[in-house]
C-alpha positions as YAML, in Angstrom:
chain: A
units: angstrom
residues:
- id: 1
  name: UNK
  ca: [223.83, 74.51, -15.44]
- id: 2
  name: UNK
  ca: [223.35, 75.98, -18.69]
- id: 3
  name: UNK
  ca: [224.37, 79.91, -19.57]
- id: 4
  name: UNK
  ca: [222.30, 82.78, -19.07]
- id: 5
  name: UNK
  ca: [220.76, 85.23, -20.93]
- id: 6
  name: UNK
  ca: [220.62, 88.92, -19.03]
- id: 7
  name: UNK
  ca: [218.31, 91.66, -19.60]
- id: 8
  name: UNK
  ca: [220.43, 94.56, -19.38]
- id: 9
  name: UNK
  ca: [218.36, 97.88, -18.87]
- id: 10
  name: UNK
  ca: [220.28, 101.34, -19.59]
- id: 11
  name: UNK
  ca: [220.31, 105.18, -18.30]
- id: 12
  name: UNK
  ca: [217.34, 107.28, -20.12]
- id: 13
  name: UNK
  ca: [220.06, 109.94, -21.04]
- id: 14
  name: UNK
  ca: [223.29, 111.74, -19.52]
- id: 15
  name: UNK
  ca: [222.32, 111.04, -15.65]
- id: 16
  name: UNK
  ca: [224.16, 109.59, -13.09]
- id: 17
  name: UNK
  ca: [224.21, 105.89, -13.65]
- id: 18
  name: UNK
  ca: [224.65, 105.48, -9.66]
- id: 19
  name: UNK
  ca: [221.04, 106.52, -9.66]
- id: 20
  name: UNK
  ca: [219.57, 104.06, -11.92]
- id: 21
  name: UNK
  ca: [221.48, 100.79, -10.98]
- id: 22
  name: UNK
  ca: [222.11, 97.92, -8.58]
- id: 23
  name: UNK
  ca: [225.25, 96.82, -8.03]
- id: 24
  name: UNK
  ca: [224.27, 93.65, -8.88]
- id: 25
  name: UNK
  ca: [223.96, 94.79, -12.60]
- id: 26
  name: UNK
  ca: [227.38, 96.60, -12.72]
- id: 27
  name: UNK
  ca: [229.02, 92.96, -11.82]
- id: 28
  name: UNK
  ca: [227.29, 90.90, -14.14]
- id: 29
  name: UNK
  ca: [228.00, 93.51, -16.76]
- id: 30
  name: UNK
  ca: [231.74, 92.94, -16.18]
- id: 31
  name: UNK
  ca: [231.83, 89.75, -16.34]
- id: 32
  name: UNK
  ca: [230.29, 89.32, -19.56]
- id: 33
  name: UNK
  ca: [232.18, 89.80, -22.86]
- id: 34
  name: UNK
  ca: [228.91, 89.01, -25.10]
- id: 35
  name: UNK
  ca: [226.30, 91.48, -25.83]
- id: 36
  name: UNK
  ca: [223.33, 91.64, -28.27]
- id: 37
  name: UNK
  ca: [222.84, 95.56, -28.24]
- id: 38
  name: UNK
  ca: [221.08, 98.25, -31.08]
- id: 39
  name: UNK
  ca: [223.95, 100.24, -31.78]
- id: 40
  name: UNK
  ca: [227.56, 99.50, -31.06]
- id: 41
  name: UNK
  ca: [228.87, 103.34, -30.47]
- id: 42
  name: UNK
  ca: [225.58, 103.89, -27.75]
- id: 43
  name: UNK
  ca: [226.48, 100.43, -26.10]
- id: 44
  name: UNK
  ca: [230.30, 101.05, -25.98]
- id: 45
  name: UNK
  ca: [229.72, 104.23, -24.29]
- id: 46
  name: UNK
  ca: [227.23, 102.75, -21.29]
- id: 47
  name: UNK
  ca: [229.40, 100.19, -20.68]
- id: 48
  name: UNK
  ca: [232.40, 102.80, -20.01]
- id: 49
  name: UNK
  ca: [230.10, 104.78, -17.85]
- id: 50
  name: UNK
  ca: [228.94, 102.04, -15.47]
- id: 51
  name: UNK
  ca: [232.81, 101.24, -15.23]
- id: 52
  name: UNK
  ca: [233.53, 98.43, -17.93]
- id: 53
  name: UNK
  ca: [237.15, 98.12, -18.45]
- id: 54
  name: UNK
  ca: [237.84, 95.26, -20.32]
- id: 55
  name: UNK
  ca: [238.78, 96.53, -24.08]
- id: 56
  name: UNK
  ca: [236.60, 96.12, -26.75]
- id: 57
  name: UNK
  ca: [238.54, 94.34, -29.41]
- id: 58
  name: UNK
  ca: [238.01, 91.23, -26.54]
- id: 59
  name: UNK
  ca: [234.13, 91.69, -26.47]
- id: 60
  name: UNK
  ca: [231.64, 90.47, -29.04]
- id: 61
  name: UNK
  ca: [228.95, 92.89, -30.06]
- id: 62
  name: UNK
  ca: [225.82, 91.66, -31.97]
- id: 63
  name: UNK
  ca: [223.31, 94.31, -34.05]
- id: 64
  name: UNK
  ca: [219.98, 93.49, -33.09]
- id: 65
  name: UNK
  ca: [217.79, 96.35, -34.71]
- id: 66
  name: UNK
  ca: [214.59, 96.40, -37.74]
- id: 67
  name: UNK
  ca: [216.79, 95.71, -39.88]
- id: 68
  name: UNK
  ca: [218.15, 92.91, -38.67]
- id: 69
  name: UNK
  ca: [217.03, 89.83, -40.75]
- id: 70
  name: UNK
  ca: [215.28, 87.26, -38.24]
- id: 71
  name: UNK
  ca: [217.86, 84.54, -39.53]
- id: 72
  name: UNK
  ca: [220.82, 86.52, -38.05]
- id: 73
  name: UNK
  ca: [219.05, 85.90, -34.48]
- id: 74
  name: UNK
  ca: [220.03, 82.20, -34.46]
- id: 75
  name: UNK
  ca: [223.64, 83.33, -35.21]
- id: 76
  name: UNK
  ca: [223.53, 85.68, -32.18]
- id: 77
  name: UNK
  ca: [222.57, 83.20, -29.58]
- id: 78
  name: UNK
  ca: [225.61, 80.71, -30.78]
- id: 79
  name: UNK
  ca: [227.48, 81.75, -27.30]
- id: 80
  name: UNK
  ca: [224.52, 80.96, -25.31]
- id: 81
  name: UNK
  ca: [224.36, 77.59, -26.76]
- id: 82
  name: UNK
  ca: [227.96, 76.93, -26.19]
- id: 83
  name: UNK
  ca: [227.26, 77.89, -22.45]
- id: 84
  name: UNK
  ca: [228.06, 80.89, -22.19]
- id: 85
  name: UNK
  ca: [226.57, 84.22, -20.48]
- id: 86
  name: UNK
  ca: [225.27, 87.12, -22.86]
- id: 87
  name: UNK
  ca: [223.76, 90.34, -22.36]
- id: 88
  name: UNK
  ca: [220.92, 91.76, -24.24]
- id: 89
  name: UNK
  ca: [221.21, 95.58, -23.73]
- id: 90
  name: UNK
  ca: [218.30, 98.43, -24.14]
- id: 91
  name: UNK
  ca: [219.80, 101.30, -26.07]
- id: 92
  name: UNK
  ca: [217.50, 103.33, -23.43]
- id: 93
  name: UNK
  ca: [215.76, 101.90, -20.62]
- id: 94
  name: UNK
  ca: [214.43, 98.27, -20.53]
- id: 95
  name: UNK
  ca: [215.22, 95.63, -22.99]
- id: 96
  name: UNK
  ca: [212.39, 94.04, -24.82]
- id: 97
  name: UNK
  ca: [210.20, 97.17, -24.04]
- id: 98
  name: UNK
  ca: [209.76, 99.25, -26.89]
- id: 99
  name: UNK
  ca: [212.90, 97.80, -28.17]
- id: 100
  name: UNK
  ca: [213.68, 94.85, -30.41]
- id: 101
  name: UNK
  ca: [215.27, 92.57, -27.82]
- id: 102
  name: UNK
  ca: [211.78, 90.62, -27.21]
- id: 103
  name: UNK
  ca: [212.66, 88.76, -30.77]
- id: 104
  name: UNK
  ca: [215.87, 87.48, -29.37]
- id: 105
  name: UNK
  ca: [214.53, 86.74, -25.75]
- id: 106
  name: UNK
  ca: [211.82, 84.52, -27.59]
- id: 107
  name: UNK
  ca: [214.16, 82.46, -29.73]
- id: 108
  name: UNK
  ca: [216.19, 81.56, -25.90]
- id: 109
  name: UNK
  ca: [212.89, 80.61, -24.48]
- id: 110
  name: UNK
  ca: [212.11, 78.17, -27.81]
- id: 111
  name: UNK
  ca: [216.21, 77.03, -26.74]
- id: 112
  name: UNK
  ca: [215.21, 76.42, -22.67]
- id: 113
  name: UNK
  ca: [217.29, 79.01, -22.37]
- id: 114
  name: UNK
  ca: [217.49, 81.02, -18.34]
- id: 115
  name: UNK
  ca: [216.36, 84.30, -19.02]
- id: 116
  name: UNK
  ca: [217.28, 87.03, -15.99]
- id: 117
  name: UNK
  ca: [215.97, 90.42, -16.41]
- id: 118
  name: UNK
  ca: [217.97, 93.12, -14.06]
- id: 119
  name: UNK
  ca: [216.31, 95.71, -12.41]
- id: 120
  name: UNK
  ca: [216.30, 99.35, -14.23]
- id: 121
  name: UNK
  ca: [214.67, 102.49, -15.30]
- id: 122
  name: UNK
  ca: [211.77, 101.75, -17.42]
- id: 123
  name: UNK
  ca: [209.98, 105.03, -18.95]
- id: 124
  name: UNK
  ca: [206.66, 103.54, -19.77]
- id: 125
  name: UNK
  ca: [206.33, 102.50, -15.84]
- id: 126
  name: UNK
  ca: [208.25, 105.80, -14.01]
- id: 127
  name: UNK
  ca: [205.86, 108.11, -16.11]
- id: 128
  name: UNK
  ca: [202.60, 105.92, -15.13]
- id: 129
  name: UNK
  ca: [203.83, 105.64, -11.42]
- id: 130
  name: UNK
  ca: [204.40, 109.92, -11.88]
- id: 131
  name: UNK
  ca: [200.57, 110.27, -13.14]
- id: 132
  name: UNK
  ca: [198.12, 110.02, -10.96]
- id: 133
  name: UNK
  ca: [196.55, 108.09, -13.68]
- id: 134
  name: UNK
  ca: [194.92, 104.42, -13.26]
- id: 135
  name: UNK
  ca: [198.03, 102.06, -12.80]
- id: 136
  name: UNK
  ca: [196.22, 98.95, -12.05]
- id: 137
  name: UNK
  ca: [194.63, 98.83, -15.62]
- id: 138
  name: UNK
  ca: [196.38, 100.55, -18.58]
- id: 139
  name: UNK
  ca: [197.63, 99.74, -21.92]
- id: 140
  name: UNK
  ca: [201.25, 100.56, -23.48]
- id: 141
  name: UNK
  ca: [200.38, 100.81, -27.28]
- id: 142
  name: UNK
  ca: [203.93, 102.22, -28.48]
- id: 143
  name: UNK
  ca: [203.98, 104.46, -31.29]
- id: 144
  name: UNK
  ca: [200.58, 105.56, -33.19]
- id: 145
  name: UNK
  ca: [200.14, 106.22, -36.83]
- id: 146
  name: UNK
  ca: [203.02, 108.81, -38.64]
- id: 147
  name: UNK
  ca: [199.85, 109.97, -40.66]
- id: 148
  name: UNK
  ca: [197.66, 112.69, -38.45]
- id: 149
  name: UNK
  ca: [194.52, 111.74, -40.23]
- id: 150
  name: UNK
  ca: [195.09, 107.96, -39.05]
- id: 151
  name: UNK
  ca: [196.86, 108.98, -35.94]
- id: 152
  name: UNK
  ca: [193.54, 111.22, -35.01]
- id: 153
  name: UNK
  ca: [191.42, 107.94, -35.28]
- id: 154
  name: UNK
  ca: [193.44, 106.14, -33.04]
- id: 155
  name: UNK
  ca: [193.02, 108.94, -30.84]
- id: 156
  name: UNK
  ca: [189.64, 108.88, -30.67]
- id: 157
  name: UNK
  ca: [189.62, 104.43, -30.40]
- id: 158
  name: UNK
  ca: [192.33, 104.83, -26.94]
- id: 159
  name: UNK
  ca: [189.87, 107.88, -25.77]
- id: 160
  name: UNK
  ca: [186.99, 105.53, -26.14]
- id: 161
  name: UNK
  ca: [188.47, 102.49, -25.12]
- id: 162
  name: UNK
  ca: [189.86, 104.22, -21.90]
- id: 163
  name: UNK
  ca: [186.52, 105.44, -20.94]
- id: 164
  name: UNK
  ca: [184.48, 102.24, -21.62]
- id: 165
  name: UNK
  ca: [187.39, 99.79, -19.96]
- id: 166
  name: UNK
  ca: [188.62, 102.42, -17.37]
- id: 167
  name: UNK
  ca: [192.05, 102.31, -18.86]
- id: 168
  name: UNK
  ca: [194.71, 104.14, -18.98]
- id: 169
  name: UNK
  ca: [196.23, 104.63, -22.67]
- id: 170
  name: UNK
  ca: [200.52, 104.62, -22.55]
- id: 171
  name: UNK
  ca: [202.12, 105.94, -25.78]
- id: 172
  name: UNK
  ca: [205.20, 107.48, -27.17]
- id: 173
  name: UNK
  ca: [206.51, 109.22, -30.27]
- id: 174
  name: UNK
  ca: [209.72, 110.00, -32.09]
- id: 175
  name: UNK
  ca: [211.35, 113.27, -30.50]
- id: 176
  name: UNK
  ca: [211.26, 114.92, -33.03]
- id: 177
  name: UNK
  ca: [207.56, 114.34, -34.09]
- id: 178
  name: UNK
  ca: [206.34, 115.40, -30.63]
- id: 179
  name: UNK
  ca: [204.93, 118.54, -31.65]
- id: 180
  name: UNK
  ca: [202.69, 116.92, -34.12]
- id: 181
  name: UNK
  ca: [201.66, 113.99, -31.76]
- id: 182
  name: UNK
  ca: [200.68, 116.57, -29.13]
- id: 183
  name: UNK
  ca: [198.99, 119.14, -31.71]
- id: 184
  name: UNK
  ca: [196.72, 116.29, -32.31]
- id: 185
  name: UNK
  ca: [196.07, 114.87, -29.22]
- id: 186
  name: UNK
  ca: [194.51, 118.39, -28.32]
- id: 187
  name: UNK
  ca: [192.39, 118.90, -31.28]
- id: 188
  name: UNK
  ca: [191.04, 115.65, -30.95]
- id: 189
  name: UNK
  ca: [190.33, 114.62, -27.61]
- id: 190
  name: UNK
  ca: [188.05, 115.95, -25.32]
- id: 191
  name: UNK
  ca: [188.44, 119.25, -22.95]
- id: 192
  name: UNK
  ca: [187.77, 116.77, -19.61]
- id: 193
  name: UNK
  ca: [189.90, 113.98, -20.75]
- id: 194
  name: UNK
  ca: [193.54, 113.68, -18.82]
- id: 195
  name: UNK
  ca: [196.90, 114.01, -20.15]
- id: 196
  name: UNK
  ca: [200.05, 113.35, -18.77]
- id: 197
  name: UNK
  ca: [202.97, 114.53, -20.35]
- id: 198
  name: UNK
  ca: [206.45, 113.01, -19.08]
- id: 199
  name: UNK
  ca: [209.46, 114.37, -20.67]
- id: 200
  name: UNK
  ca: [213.45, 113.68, -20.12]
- id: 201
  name: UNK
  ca: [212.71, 110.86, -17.12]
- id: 202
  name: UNK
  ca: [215.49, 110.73, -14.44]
- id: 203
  name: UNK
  ca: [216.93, 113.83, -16.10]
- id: 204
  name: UNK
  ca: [217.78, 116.71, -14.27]
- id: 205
  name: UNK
  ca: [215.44, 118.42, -16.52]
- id: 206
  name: UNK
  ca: [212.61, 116.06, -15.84]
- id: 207
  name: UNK
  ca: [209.29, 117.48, -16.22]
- id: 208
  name: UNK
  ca: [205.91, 115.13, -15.03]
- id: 209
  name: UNK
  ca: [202.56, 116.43, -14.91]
- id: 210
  name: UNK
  ca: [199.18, 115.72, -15.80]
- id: 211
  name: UNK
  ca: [196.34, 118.19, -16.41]
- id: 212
  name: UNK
  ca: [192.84, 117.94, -18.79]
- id: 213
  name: UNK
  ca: [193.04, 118.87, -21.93]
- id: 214
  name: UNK
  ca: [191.38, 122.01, -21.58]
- id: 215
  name: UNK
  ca: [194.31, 123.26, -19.36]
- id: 216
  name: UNK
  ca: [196.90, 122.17, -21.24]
- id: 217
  name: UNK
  ca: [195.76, 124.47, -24.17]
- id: 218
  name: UNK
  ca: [196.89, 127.55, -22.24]
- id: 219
  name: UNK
  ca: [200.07, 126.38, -20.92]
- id: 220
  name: UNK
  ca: [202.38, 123.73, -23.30]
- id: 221
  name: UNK
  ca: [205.40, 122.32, -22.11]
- id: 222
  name: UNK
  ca: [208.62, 122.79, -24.11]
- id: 223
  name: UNK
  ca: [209.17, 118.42, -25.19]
- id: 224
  name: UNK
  ca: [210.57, 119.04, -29.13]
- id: 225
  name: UNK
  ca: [213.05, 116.74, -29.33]
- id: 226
  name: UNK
  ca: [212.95, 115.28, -26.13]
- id: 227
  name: UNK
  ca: [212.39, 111.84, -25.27]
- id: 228
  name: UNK
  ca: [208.58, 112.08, -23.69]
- id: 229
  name: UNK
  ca: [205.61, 109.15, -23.01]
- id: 230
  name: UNK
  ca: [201.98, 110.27, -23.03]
- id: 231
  name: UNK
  ca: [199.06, 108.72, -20.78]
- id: 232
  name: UNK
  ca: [195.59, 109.42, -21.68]
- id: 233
  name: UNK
  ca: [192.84, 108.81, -19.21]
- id: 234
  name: UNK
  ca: [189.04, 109.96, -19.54]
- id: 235
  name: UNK
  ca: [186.36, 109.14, -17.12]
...
């Protein structure tokens, strides 16, 4: 039959994991003792939360992460070739989304390789659904430029393009540069243009909402520091 390589998607923060999960995920997760994950302390402590038991000096952990040097990936998928089950698992959210899993899924396709992705919270896709804005054509671009002067430009391009291609634009930012991002985004973009700004998703202290530009001026949300996705839409 082959072994199989799981998707493993993981809470967006302290929430109840109840909320976020099939059941289905909580038994595959138990019976697997091999996981490719970003950051062993992060993935120890999901796994306790959604009820893992079995102790860790048993289980295998594998650092998948920038650094990781692209020859380390045919190391990591040894078990899978040897038939047996592994778990790649999102250090929040999705795997392969924003996260460096897709390197590892695409080496298991190259092997032929089953690749099952579970079912989970995916920010990029609650905060579109949470809009208002255009979900049946949009664009996730991930993080813009660090630099404002470069970040302004692309700006202006995702404005542009969202206008000409009726598009919404999907982006994100370090916590901690969210300030800057959104400083930007309202000295650059125009007063009609759309913004939604989505900020600690499934959180109790969830906050969704989209308004033009020219309202949000008066009235800015409180995101320093907290995991947040921006949509852009102008029409």
């Amino acid at each position: 039959m082959g072994a199989n390589l799981y998707l493993i998607p993981s809470s967006l923060g302290k929430t109840h994991t109840s909320h976020q999960f099939p059941e289905y995920n909580i038994q595959v997760i138990k019976s697997l003792d091999h996981f490719i994950i970003e950051n062993v302390r992060s993935a120890r402590r999901f796994l306790r939360s959604v009820g893992y038991t079995r102790s860790f000096d048993e289980v295998s952990f594998y650092e998948l992460n920038k650094h990781t040097p692209r020859a380390d990936l045919e190391f990591f998928i040894q078990p899978l070739l040897n038939n047996i089950n592994m778990g790649v698992l999102s250090e929040a959210g999705v795997p392969a989304v924003a996260d460096p899993g897709s390197e590892v899924v695409k080496l298991a396709h190259q092997h032929n390789i089953r690749i099952i992705p579970l079912v989970g919270p995916s920010s990029v896709l609650l905060a579109l659904m949470a809009s208002g804005l255009n979900g049946q054509n949009f664009s996730f671009l991930g993080y813009l430029p660090v630099k404002s002067s470069l970040r302004r430009k692309s700006l202006k391009l995702l404005e542009r393009r969202s206008l000409q291609e009726n598009q919404s634009q999907i982006f994100m930012e370090a916590p901690y540069r969210n300030i800057k991002l959104l400083q930007d985004i309202l000295a650059t973009c125009h007063s009609d243009t759309l913004l939604c700004i989505a900020t600690n998703i499934t959180l109790d202290s969830e906050f969704i909402q989209t308004k033009s530009i020219h309202n949000w001026k008066s009235n800015l949300p409180e995101i320093n520091k907290k995991p947040t996705i921006f949509i852009l839409y102008h029409s």
